[in-house]
N, C-alpha and C positions, 0 to 999 in steps of 0.2 A: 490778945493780938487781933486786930480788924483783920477779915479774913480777907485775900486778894482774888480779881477779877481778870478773865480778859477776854475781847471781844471776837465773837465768829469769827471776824476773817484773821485772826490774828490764830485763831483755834487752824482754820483751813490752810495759815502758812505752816505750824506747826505741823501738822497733818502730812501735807504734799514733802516737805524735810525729813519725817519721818519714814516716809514709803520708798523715797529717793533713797537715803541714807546711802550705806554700802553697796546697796541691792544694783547701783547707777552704775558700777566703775566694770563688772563683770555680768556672763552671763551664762550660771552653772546649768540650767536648763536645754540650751542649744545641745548638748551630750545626748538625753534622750527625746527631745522631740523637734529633732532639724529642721526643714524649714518651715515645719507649723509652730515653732513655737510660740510667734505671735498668737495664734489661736490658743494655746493653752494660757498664757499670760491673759490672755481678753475673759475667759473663762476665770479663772484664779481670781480675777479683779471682779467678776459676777459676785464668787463666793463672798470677795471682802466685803462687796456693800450689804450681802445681809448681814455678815456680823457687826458692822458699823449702825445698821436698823436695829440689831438687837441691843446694842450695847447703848443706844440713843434714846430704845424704849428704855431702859433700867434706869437710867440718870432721869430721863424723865417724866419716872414713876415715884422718884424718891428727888424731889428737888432740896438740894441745903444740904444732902448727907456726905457725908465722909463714903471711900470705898469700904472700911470695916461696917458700917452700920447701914450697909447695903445690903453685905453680903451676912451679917447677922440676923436680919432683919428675915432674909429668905430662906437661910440653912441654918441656923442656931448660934449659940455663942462658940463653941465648942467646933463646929466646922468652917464656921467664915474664919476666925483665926485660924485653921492650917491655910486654910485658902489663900488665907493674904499673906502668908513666909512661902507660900507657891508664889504668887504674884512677885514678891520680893525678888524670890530666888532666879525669878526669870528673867525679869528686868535686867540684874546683876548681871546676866548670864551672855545676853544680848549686848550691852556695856561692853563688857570684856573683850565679845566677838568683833565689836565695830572701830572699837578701839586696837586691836588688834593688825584688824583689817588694813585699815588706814598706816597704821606705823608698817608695817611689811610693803605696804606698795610703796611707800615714799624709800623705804632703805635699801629697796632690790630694785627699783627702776631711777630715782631722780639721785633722789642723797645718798649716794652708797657708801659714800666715808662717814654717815651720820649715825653715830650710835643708836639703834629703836627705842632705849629710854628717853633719849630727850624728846623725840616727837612727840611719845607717850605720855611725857612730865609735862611738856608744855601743853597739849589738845587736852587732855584731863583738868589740871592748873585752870586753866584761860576759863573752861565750861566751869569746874566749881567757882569760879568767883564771880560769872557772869549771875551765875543763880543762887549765891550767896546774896546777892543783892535784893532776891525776890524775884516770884515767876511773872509779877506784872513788869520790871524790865526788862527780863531774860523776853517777855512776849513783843515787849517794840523793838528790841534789835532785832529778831526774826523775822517782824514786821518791814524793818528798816533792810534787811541783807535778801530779801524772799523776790522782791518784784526783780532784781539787777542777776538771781539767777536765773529769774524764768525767761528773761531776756538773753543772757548768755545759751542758754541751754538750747533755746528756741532757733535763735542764728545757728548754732551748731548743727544742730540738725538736721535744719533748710541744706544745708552746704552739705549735708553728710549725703544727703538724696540727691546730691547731684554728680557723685560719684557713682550711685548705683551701677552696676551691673546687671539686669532684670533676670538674665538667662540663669544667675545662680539662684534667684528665688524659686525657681519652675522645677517640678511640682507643687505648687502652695500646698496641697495635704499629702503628706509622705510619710504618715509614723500611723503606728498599728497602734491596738486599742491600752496594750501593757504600758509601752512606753508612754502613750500618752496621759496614763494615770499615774506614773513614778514620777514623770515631768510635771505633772500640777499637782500631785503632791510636794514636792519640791519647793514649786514656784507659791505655792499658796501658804505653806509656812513658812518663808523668808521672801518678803516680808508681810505678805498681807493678815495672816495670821494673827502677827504679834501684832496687830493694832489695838488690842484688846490694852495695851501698855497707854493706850492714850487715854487710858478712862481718867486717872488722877489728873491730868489736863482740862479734858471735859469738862471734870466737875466745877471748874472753875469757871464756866461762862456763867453770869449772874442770868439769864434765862435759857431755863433747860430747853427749850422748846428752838431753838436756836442751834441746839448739838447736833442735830442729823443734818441739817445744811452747811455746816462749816466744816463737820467732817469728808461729808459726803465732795465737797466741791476740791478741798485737799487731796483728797485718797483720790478722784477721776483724775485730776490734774498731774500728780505725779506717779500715776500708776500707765497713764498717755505716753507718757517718756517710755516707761516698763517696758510697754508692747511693741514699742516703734526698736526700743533697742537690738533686738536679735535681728530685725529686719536690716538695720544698718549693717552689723558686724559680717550674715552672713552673705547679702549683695553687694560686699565690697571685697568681702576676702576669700569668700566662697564658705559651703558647709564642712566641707572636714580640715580648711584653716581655722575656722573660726571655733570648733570643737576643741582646739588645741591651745587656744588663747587663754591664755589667764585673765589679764585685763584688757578684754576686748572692746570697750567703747573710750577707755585712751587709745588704743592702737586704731579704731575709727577718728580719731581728733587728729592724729598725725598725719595719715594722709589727706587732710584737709587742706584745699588752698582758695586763696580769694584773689585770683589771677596771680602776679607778681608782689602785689604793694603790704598782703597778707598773710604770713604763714604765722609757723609753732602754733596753731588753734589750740595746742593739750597745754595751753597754759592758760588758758581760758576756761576749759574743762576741769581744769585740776584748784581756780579758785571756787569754783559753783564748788566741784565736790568736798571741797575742806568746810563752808559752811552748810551743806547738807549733814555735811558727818557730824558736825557741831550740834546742829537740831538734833539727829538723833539720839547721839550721847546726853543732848544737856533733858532730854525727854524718858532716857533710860533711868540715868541719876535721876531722877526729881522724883519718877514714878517708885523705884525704891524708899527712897527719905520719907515719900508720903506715907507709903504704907506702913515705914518704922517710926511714924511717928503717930499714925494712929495705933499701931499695937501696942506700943507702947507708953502712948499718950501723952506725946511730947505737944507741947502747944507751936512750937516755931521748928518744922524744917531744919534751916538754915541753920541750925547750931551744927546738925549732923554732916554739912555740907565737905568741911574742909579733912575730919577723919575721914569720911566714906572717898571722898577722893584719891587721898593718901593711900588706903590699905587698896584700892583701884588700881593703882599704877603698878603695883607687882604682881598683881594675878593676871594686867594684861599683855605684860613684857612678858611672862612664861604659862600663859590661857594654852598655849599650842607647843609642842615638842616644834616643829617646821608648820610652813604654810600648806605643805600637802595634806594637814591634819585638817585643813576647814571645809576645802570642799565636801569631804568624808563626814565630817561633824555636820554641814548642812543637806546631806543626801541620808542621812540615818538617824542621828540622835536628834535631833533639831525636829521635824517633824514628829515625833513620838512626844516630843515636850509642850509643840504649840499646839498642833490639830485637834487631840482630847480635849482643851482648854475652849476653842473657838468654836467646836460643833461637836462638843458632847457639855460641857459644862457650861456652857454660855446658853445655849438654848433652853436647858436645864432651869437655871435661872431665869429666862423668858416665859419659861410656862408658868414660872413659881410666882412671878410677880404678874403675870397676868389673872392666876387663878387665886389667889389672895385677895388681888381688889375686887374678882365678881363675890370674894366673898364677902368681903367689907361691906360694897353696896347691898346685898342681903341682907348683911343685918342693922343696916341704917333704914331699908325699908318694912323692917319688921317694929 
């Protein structure tokens, strides 16, 4: 099978989709770092661009490779396969959560007569067959849906700032040094952490040298949104409203207006967010199939597309007892899963393949 391509910016829509993802609709952070928590998000998004450097250097240290024969290549046969049923398992994991995510906000605030399996049957459905089709068209609809959100999102905003309140952003630095290490830990493994899921994407641009600007211009772009959002939720509803919000940047869209001729803005927010959720799901799935098709050595994806979807839908209809399970899932277990991964083992792999080619050069000058 001729292997598929796609281009930087298509890499950078993917990217800013994935950062967005669920991470856009709420803001678990405001809890512990009030109203710095822009500053901790500005920080968090520091973190993710070097692991987007590191992970830009390893693609392109090994151009053409699969993620298995990357990560064999630097830790053995024997460890890159657990590595990559890690990778597997995470991806999946994330899947579940965003998927989840999505079906509980739409059945507890818009659809509430609407079963959560259908939301779940159809946002799962819709993603497997868009990438049944292959990731270079799953990459021009993204292409095609990515500029009409950055537009929505961008108007939203504008108008959200023009609600503000200044006097409840003051003091801009108000959290001591604990909270504000729980709060970027928090914020730095959901979602910037998990970007390490974008390598099977990655590898797909036909020049590696091309990875760190397409990632890099995604991840600023919608990590901008990231920062700006606590700053809306908490100068409009104040910090211990806004503490208490579950979906705090729809409750910012609602009271939006654009004098009389304007209103419902969270219908406009609520299309940007259903194809954000789509990037990330259709980026979760893919990065899974990838790597079960390298371990397994399957030549095409795409066969695995429509089971992996299918056994999907039930782990994401019951992933959580209630929704009170995820904030708790993202303030505890979720961090313990992504942060070892992004700056212990990722680095880990940056030394490996940096001290491998001084040695290769070595012995080609010998």
């Amino acid at each position: 099978m001729q292997k598929e391509y796609i281009s930087p910016l298509q890499l950078a829509f993917f990217t800013m989709g994935f950062t967005l993802g669920s991470s856009m609709i709420f803001t678990t952070g405001v809890r512990f770092g009030g109203r710095s928590t822009w500053i901790v998000e500005a920080v968090s998004t520091i973190l993710g661009v070097l692991i987007i450097f590191m992970m830009s250097c390893l693609i392109s240290r090994f151009p053409g490779k699969n993620i298995l024969e990357i990560l064999t290549a630097l830790t053995g046969r024997f460890l890159g396969r657990v590595f990559l049923v890690y990778y597997i398992f995470y991806a999946t994991l994330v899947g579940i959560l965003v998927i989840y995510t999505i079906q509980n906000f739409f059945t507890t605030t818009i659809l509430t007569e609407t079963p959560a399996w259908v939301l779940t049957l159809t946002l799962t459905l819709a993603t497997g067959y868009i990438l049944r089709l292959g990731l270079e068209p799953t990459a021009r609809c993204v292409q095609f849906i990515a500029p009409p959100v950055i537009f929505v999102l961008g108007l939203m905003y504008f108008a959200a700032f023009l609600h503000l309140n200044k006097i409840y952003l003051l003091p801009i630095f108000d959290i001591d040094f604990i909270n504000f290490t729980r709060g970027l830990l928090i914020m730095t493994s959901f979602p910037n952490a998990e970007i390490f899921l974008l390598a099977s994407v990655a590898l797909r641009v036909k020049d590696s040298k091309k990875v760190f600007p397409g990632l890099l211009l995604g991840f600023l772009g919608g990590s901008l949104f990231l920062i700006l959002r606590p700053v809306l939720s908490i100068g409009i509803f104040s910090l211990n409203e806004a503490r208490n919000l579950t979906f705090a940047t729809y409750m910012v869209a609602r009271v939006i207006r654009f004098g009389e001729f304007l209103e419902r803005i969270e219908s406009f927010l609520l299309f940007t967010w259903f194809f954000v959720i789509f990037i990330k799901v259709a980026v979760c799935i893919y990065a899974s199939l990838d790597g079960m098709a390298a371990l397994f050595k399957i030549k095409d994806f795409k066969t695995l597309v429509n089971p992996f979807c299918i056994l999907l839908i039930p782990l994401s209809i019951r992933g959580y007892a209630n929704y009170q399970e995820v904030p708790r899932f993202l303030s505890t277990a979720l961090p313990a899963l992504s942060l070892p991964v992004s700056f212990l083992f990722l680095p880990l792999l940056f030394v490996l393949s940096r001290t491998t080619r001084r040695a290769n050069l070595h012995k080609k000058q010998e």
